[in-house]
N, C-alpha and C positions, 0 to 999 in steps of 0.2 A: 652462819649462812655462807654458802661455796659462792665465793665470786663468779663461777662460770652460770650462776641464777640468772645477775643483769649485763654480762657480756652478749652481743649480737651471737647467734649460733650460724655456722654452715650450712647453707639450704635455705634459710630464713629467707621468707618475702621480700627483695628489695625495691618495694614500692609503700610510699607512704600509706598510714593507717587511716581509714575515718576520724580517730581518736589527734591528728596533729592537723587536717584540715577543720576541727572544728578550732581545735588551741589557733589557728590564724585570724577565725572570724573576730578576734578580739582588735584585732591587728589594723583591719579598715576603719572601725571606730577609730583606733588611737592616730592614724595617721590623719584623718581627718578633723581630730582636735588640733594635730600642731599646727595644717593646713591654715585653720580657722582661727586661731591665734595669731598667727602671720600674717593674717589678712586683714584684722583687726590693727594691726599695728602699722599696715602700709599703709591705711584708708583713714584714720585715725591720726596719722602725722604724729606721731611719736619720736623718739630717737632710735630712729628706724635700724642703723650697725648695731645697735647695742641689742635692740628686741630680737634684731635674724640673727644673729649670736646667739643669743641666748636659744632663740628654738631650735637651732639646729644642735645646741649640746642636748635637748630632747628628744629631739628624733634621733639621734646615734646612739641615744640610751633605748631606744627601742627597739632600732635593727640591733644592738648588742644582744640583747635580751633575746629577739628572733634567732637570729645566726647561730649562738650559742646554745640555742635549745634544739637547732634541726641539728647539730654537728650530735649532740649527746642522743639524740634518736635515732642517728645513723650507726652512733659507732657502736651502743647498747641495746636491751631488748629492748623494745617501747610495748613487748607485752608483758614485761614483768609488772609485777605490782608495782616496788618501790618507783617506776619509771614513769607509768601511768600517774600517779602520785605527783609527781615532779612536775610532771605538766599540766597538771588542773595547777600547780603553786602557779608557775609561770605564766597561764595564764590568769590568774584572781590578781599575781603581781603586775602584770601589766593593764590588766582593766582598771587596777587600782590608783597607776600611772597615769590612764590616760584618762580619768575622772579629777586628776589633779592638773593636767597642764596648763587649763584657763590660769591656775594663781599658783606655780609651778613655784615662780621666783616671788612669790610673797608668802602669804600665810599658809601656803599648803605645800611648803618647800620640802618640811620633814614627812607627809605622805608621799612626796615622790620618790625624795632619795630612799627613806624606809622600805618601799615597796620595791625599789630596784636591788638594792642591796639583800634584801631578805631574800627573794628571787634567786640569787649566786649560791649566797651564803649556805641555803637549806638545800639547794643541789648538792654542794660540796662533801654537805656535813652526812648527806644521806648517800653520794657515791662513794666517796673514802673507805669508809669501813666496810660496804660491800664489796668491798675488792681485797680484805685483807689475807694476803699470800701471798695474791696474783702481782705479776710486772706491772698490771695497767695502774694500781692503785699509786704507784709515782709516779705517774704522767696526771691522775685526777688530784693528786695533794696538788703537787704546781698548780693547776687551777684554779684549786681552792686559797692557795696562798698569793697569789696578784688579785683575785677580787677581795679577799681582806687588807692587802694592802689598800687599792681601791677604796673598801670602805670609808675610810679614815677623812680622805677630803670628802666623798660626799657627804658625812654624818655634821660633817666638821661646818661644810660649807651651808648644807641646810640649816644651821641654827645662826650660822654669824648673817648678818647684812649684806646687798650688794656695796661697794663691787669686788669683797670679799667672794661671796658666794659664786658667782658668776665663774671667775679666775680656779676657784679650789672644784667646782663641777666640768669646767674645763680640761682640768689636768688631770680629775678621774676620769673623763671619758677619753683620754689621750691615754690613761696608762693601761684602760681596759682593751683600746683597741689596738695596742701596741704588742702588747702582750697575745692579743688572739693572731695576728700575723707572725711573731716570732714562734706563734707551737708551743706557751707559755714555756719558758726554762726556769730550771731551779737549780740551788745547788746542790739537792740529791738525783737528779736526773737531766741528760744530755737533750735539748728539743731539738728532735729530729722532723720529719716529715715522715720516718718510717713508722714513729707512734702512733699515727693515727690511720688506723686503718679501715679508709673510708669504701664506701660502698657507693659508685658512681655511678648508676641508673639511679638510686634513694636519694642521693644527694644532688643532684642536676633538675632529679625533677621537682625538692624544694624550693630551688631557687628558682625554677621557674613559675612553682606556684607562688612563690612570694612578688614574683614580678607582678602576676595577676594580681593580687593585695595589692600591689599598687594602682593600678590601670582602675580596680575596681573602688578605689578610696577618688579616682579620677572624676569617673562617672558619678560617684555620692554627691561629690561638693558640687561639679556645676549642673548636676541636676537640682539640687536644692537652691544651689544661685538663681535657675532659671526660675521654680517654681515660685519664688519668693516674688518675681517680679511678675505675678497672676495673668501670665505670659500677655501684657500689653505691650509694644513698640516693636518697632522693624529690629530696631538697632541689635536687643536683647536674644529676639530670634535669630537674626543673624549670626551672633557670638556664641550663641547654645550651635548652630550648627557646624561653626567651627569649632570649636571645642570637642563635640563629637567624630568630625571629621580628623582631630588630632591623635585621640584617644585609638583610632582606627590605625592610624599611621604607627601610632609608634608600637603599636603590637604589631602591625606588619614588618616594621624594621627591626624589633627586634627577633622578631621568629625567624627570618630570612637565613638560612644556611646555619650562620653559628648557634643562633638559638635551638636549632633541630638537630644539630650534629652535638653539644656538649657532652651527654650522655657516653659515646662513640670516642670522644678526644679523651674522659678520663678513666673510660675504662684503658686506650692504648696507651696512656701516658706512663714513664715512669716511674715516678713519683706523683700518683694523684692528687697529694697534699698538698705540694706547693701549686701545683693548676688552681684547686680550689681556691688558695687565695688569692691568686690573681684576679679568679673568678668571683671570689667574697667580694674584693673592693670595688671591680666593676658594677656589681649589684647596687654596692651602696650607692656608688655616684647614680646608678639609673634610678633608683627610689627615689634621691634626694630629688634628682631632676623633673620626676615626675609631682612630687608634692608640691615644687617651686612650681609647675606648670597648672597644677592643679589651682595654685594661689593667682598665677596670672589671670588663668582664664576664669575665675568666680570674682575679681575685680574687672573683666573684661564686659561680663554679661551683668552685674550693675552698672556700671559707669561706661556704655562702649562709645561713646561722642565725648567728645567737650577734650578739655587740657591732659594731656599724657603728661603723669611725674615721671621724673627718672627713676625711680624705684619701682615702677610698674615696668617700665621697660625690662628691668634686670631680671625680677620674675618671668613676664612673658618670652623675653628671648634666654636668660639663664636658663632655665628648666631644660629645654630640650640641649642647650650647648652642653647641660651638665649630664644627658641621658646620652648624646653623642661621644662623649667622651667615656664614658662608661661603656656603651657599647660596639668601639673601637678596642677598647682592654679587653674584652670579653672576646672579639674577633682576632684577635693578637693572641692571645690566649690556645681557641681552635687551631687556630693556621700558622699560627707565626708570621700577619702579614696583619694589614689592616687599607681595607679599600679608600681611596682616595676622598669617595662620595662623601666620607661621614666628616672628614677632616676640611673638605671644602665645604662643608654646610657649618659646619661649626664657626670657620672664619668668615664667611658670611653672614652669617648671623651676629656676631662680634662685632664685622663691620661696618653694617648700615644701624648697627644700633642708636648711635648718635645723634644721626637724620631724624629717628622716632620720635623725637621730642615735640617735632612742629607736626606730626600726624595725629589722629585721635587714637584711642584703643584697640578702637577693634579692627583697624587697618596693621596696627600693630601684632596683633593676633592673624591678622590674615597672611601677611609677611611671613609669620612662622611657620604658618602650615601649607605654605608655597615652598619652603625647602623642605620641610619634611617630605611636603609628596614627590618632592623633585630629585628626593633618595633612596625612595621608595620605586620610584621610575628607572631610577637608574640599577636598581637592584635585579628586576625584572630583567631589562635590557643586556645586561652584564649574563645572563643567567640563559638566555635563547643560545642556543647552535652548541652550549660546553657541554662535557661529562660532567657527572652529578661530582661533587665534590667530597674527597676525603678531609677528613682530619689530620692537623700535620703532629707529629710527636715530637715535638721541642723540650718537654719537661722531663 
């Protein structure tokens, strides 16, 4: 087989296929299982550091699994056979994933980590040798040989007990995502940023549809929070309208200027590759934000009166600090600047957190989406009487 079969060709489409917006649909399920996990363990009184711990090395096993799969349908055909292939794996691996995260860390430890691993491993083993001749096949060996190293704790850690297991899935998902930032290096090839030769319209607009998979894993959970409560009390209604009022905001703040120009920034950029990751990890902190928002606000709209824990506080104000923070990287990113508005709502939010405690929930929740909109206002206001704004070329 001639490697130039599942190499991206010249001319080629660069806009996503039918065939990877469906490989996403799996994506709002599985974010809404860790969501749902999370919120069983904040509502529940568990040992709450150890369970968000624990979920959040789930959820980076998931954006891994995502990121990793739009980067290989950007840089490959995604109409070749063996690639189309790849992605039915990735997704069956990840629905398989996210069918196991209720008992992730117990009896169903080896169906996650198997299904993550298998996920890499059967990419590896099926782009490798399609590329044999070609330069690219030693930038996909490196790949394949950090998610086997990889393997080795999750295989390891799924069968031992916590808080073995916990520590060794940890350190795989540190060494997977350590490695997808450095451009995996090996010692038969140099990890450059010029290896990957990304396509910056296809790839700009996965991450922005992945952002939607988030927003839309937003709307699952507290619409099924609200529906569950067979929409009786003010309280409930109220918290279902903020919650929706949130969900609005934070798509408006993120589309605002740098979400609409990314496209623009990495096609001008010099090296697209490192934007991108700048751009990857802003991504993750905005998902991670949003799944932690998603967890406040479905503990908000059950319980919106009565005693605020501080661990609800950290979700409901966490979530958005950690989706500001991400999408400050992302405007740093575009511009080489990052607006004030997002830095001063973040330390706002950080700061009256403490007060929260003697409020109920859903004033807690109201709080939030009092600086969201009051960033969102300023984004407007910031935006009357200027010229429409370029992208700056820092990379």
């Amino acid at each position: 087989m001639r490697a130039e079969a599942v190499l991206r060709k010249p001319g080629q489409p660069e806009r996503p296929s039918l065939l990877e917006l469906f490989f996403d649909l799996v994506f709002v399920f599985a974010l809404n299982r860790v969501s749902h996990r999370l919120v069983e363990d904040l509502t529940d009184r568990r040992t709450v550091v150890a369970e968000a711990g624990e979920t959040l090395v789930l959820l980076l096993a998931f954006l891994l699994v995502w990121f990793v799969t739009a980067w290989v349908t950007d840089i490959y055909d995604a109409s070749a056979p063996q690639l189309q292939a790849l992605v039915y794996v990735a997704m069956l691996g990840a629905m398989t994933m996210a069918v196991a995260v209720p008992r992730a860390f117990g009896d169903s430890s080896l169906v996650f980590a198997g299904a993550y691993v298998a996920v890499h491993l059967i990419r590896g083993c099926i782009i490798v040798p399609s590329l044999r001749g070609h330069p690219a096949q030693r930038r996909a060996a490196g790949v394949l040989l950090w998610f086997s190293l990889s393997a080795v704790p999750w295989i390891v850690g799924a069968i031992l007990p916590d808080p073995a297991r916990g520590l060794l899935w940890g350190i795989a998902v540190a060494i997977d995502g350590t490695a997808l930032v450095l451009f995996y290096p090996a010692p038969w090839t140099l990890a450059t940023p010029q290896q990957w030769p990304v396509s910056a319209e296809y790839i700009s607009e996965r991450y922005r549809q992945f952002f939607i998979i988030g927003l839309g894993e937003l709307i699952l959970t507290t619409g099924s929070a609200y529906s569950d409560t067979s929409f009786r009390g003010s309280g409930a209604v109220a918290a279902f309208a903020v919650a929706f009022a949130t969900t609005v905001l934070l798509f408006r703040v993120y589309v605002y200027k740098a979400g609409q120009l990314l496209p623009q920034a990495l096609a001008a950029a010099r090296e697209p590759s490192r934007l991108i990751r700048e751009v990857f990890i802003a991504h993750v902190l905005m998902i991670t934000g949003i799944v932690a928002v998603a967890v406040g606000y479905e503990i908000v709209i059950t319980h919106p009166f009565g005693h605020t824990e501080p661990d609800w506080i950290v979700a409901i104000f966490g979530g958005p600090i950690l989706f500001l923070a991400g999408r400050a990287l992302m405007e740093h990113a575009v511009f080489a600047r990052v607006s004030r508005s997002r830095l001063i709502g973040a330390l706002v939010l950080a700061g009256i957190s403490p007060a929260m405690i003697f409020v109920p929930p859903l004033t807690v929740a109201v709080a939030a989406v009092a600086v969201l909109a009051g960033i969102a206002t300023a984004d407007v206001l910031r935006a009357r009487g200027k010229p429409p704004e370029r992208p700056s070329v820092p990379h």
